[in-house]
Structures are given as structure tokens and as C-alpha cells.
C-alpha positions in Angstrom: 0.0 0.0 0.0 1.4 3.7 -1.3 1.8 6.2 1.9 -0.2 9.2 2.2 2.0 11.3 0.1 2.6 9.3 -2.4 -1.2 8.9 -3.2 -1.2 12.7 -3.0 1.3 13.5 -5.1 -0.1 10.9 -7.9 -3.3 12.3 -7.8 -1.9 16.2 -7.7 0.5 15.1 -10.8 -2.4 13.3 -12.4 -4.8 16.2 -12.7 -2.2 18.9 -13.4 -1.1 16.7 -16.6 -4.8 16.5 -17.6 -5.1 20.1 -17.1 -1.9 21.3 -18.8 -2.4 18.6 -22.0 -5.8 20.6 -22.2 -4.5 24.3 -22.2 -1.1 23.5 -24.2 -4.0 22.1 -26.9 -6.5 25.1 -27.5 -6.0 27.8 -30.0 -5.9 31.9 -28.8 -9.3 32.0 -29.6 -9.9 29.4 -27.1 -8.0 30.9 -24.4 -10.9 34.2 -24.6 -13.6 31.9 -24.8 -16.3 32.8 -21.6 -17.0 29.5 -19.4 -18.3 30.7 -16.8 -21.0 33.5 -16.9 -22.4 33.4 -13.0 -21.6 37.4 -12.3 -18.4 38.6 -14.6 -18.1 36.3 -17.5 -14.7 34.3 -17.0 -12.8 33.3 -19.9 -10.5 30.6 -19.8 -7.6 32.9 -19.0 -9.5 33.8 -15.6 -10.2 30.5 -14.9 -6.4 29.3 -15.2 -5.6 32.7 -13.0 -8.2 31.6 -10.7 -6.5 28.2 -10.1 -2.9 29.7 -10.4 -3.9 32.3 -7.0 -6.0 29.7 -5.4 -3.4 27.2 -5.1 -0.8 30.0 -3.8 -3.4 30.8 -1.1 -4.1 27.4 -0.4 -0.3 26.5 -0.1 -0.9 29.6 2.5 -3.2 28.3 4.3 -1.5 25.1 5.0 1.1 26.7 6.2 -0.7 28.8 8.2 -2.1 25.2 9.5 1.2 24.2 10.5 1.7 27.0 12.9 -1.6 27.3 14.9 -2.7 30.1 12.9 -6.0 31.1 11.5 -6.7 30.5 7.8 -9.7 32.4 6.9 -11.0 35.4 9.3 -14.9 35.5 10.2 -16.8 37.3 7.1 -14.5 36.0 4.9 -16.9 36.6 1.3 -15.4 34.3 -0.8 -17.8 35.5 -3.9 -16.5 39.0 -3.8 -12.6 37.6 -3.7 -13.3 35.8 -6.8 -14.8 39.0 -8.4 -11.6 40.9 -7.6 -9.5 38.1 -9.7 -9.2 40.6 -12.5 -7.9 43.3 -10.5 -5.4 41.3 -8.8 -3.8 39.3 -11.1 -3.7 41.5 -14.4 -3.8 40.2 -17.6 -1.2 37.7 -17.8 -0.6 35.9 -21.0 -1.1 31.8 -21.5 2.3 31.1 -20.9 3.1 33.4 -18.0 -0.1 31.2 -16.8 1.2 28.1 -17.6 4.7 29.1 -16.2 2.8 30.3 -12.3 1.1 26.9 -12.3 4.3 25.3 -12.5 6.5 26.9 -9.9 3.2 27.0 -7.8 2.9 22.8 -8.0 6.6 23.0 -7.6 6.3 24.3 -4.0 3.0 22.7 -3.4 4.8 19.4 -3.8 8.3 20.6 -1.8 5.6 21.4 1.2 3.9 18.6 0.8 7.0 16.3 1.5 7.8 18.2 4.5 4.3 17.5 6.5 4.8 15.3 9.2 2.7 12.2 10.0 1.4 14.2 12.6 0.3 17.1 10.7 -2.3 15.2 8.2 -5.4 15.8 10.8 -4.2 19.3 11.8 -7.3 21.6 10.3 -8.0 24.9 9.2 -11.1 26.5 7.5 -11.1 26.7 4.0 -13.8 29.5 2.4 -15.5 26.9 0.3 -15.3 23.5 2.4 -15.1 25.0 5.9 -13.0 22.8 8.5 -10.8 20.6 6.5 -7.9 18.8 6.8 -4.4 19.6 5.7 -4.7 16.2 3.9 -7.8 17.7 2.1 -6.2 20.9 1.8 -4.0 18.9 -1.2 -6.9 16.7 -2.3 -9.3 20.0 -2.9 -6.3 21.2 -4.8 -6.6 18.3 -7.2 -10.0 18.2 -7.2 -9.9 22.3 -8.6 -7.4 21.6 -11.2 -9.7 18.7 -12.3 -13.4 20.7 -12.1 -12.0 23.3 -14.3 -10.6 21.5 -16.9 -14.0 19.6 -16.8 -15.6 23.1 -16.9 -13.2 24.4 -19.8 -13.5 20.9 -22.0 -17.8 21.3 -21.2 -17.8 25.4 -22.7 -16.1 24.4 -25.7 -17.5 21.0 -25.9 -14.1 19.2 -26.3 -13.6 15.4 -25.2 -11.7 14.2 -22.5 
């Protein structure tokens, strides 16, 4: 039987390579293409910017985790953080994208070998799942990577 990290790390490697084989395959065209129109329409440039700062907060949070800290303070909207996307992260190109996903997993993964076996129960709340798990910290992170590129291939009605 594979150890916690291992399992995490196939499953965080699995769903990046899914995601990245989808974005390195659509056209410019693509890449402006609205697939999500609840509020401000999000193209999938916002979406990939959405996952590229979500995992750096994440990461964050984990290590906030780690030393006793809070994650998320009370009244924490997490509807109005996502509308600010725009604002915070500019208007980066595909492959400055693709580059931020990439050193974000790097350090993701260099955490993620450094959690002790008795850090996998420590908790913090996350703004979508409330009181989680560091271990579900990395598992929501694979999960997000693989929604969106569900969401992305769904809007432009590409096969898996």
C-alpha cells in the first residue's frame, strides 16, 4: 500500500497533466472563450488565474495550519474575492499562466514532502469547504485543477 504522500502526489501530478495537456492544446481563440458566466463572465484565462492564486493561497493556508494560525477570518466573502480576480492578477498571458502553475505545483509538492505524520489531521477553515484537513487541503487542490478542466472541456465541448 502507497503512503499518504505518495497517493497525493499521484493524484496532484495526475490532474495537473490533464489540465496542462488541455490548455497547451486550445488555440488563442480558445483561451478568450467565456466558461463561466455566473456574475463577470470568466474566460479561460481567468479560470487558469483563478487556479494559479487559489493554489498559492491554499499553499498559505497550510502553512498557516502548520503554525496554529487562522486561515480564513470570520466574514471572509469568498464570492467577492473571486470577483476581484481581474484586479489582482492583471492580464497575464497563456504562458506566463502556464509558467505560475508550474512553480506553484513545484512548491506545493516541496511542502507537501515536508508534513509530518502528525500534521495530516491538523485543520484549518477553507472559504468553500469550511473545517478541513491539511490532507484535504492537497486533495481540494486536485479536485480544482480537475473541475475546471471539466468546466473548460464542457464550454467548448471538447472530449476528454
Amino acid at each position: 500500500m502507497t503512503d499518504k504522500k505518495t497517493e497525493l502526489k499521484q493524484k496532484l501530478a495526475q490532474t495537473r497533466a490533464e489540465l496542462e495537456s488541455l490548455l497547451t492544446s486550445l488555440t488563442p481563440e480558445q483561451w478568450q472563450t467565456p466558461i463561466i458566466s455566473e456574475g463577470d463572465a470568466w474566460t479561460v484565462l481567468d479560470i487558469v488565474a483563478h487556479l494559479v492564486e487559489n493554489e498559492r493561497g491554499m499553499s498559505i493556508h497550510v502553512h498557516k495550519i502548520r503554525q496554529g494560525k487562522e486561515t480564513v477570518p470570520d466574514g471572509f466573502d469568498l464570492t467577492q474575492w473571486n470577483a476581484g480576480l481581474k484586479g489582482r492578477m492583471g492580464s497575464p498571458t497563456p504562458a506566463e499562466l502556464l509558467q505560475n502553475l508550474a512553480q506553484n505545483r513545484a512548491k506545493t509538492l516541496e511542502v507537501l514532502d515536508s508534513i509530518g505524520p502528525e500534521e495530516w489531521g491538523l485543520t484549518g477553515r477553507h472559504p468553500a469547504r469550511g473545517l478541513i484537513t491539511i490532507e484535504q487541503y492537497y486533495e481540494t487542490m486536485a479536485g480544482h485543477d480537475a473541475g475546471h478542466a471539466d468546466d473548460i472541456r464542457s464550454a467548448l465541448d471538447l472530449k476528454k
